[in-house]
C-alpha positions as CSV (number, residue, x, y, z in Angstrom):
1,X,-6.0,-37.6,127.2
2,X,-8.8,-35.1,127.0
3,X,-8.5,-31.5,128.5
4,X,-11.2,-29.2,128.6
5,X,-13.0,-26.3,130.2
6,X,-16.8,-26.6,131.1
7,X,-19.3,-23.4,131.2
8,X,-18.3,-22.8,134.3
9,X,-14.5,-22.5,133.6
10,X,-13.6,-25.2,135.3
11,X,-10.6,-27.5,133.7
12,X,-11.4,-31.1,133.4
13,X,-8.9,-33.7,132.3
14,X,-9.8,-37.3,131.4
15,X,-7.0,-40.1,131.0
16,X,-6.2,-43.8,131.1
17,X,-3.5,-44.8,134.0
18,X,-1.1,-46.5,132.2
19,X,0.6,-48.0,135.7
20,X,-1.6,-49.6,138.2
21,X,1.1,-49.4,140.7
22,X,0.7,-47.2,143.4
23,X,3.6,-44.5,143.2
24,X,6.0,-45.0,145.7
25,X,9.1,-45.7,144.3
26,X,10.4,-42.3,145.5
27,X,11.4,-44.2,148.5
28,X,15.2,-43.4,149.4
29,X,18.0,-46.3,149.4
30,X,18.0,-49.6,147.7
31,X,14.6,-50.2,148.6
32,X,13.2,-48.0,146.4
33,X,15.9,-49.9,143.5
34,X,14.8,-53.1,144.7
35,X,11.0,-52.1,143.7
36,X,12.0,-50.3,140.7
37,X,13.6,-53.2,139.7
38,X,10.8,-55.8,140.7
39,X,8.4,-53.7,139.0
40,X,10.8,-53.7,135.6
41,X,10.5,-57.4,135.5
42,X,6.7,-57.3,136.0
43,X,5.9,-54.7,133.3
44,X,6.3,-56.8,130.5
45,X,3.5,-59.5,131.9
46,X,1.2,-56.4,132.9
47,X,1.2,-54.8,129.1
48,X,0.8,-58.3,128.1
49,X,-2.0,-58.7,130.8
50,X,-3.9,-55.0,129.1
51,X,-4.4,-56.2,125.9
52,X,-5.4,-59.7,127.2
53,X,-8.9,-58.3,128.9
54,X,-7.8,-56.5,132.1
55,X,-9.6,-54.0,132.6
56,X,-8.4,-50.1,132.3
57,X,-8.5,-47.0,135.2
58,X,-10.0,-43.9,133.6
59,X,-9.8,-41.1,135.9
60,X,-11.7,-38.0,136.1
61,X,-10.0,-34.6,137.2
62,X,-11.4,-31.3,138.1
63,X,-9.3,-28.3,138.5
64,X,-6.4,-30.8,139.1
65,X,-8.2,-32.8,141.8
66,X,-9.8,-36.1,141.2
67,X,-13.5,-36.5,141.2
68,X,-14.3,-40.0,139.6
69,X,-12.5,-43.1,138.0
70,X,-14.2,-45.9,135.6
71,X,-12.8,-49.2,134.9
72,X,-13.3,-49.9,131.4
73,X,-12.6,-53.4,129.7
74,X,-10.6,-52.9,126.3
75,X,-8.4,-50.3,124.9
76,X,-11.4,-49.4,122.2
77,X,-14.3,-49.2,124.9
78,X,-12.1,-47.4,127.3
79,X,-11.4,-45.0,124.9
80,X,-15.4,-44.7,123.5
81,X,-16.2,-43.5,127.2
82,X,-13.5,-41.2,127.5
83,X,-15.1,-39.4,124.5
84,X,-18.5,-39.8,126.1
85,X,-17.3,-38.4,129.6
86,X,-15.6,-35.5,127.7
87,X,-18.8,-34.7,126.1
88,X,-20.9,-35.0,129.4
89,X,-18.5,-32.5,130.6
90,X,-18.6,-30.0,127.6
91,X,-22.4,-30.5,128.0
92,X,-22.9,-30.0,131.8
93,X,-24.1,-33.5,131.6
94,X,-21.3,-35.1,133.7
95,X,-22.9,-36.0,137.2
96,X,-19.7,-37.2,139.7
97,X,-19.9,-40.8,141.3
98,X,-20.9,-39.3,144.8
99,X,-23.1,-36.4,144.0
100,X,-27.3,-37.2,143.2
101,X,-28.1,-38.1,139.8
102,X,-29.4,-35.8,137.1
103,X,-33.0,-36.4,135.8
104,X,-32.9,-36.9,132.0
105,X,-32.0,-40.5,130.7
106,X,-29.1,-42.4,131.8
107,X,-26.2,-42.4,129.5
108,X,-25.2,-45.6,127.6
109,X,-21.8,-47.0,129.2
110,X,-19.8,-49.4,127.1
111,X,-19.7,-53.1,128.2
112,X,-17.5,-53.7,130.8
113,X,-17.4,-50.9,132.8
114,X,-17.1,-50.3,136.6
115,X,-18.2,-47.1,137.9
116,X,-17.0,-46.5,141.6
């Protein structure tokens, strides 16, 4: 995970999700168990699943609120474009998924990865 400050003091933080799952398993009585359980059972098949090719969630976080995430095939390319994100940032390079583009050359993304 990557934590920084751009020019304009604005904190940026820039991690993998380790858990796809959404997180809802706050939910009261034994549903919530039953969940927790079935999601126990899964975990080992989904770590096995991460270092068999599916893909990874970066997400992007300004000032504690989300403003981009990446899906990035492979633990070393994931982490290749976490370090190029958090450069973007300390550079006032980073551009967010919804805003217009910056003129200058596009940045080189690692193979495999969704931007949305």
């Amino acid at each position: 995970m990557a934590v920084l400050t751009d020019h304009n003091g604005t904190v940026w933080s820039i991690k993998r999700r380790w858990w796809s799952f959404p997180d809802f398993l706050n939910l009261l009585g034994w549903v919530g168990d039953l969940i927790g359980v079935l999601f126990m059972i899964l975990w080992p098949f989904w770590l096995l699943s991460k270092f068999c090719g599916v893909r990874w969630v970066i997400t992007i976080n300004r000032d504690g609120e989300r403003v981009g995430k990446e899906r990035v095939r492979g633990w070393k390319n994931s982490k290749l474009r976490m370090e190029a994100i958090a450069q973007e940032v300390a550079a006032g390079d980073y551009s967010e998924p919804d805003s217009e583009p910056q003129s200058g050359p596009e940045s080189e993304l690692p193979p495999g990865t969704i931007v949305y």
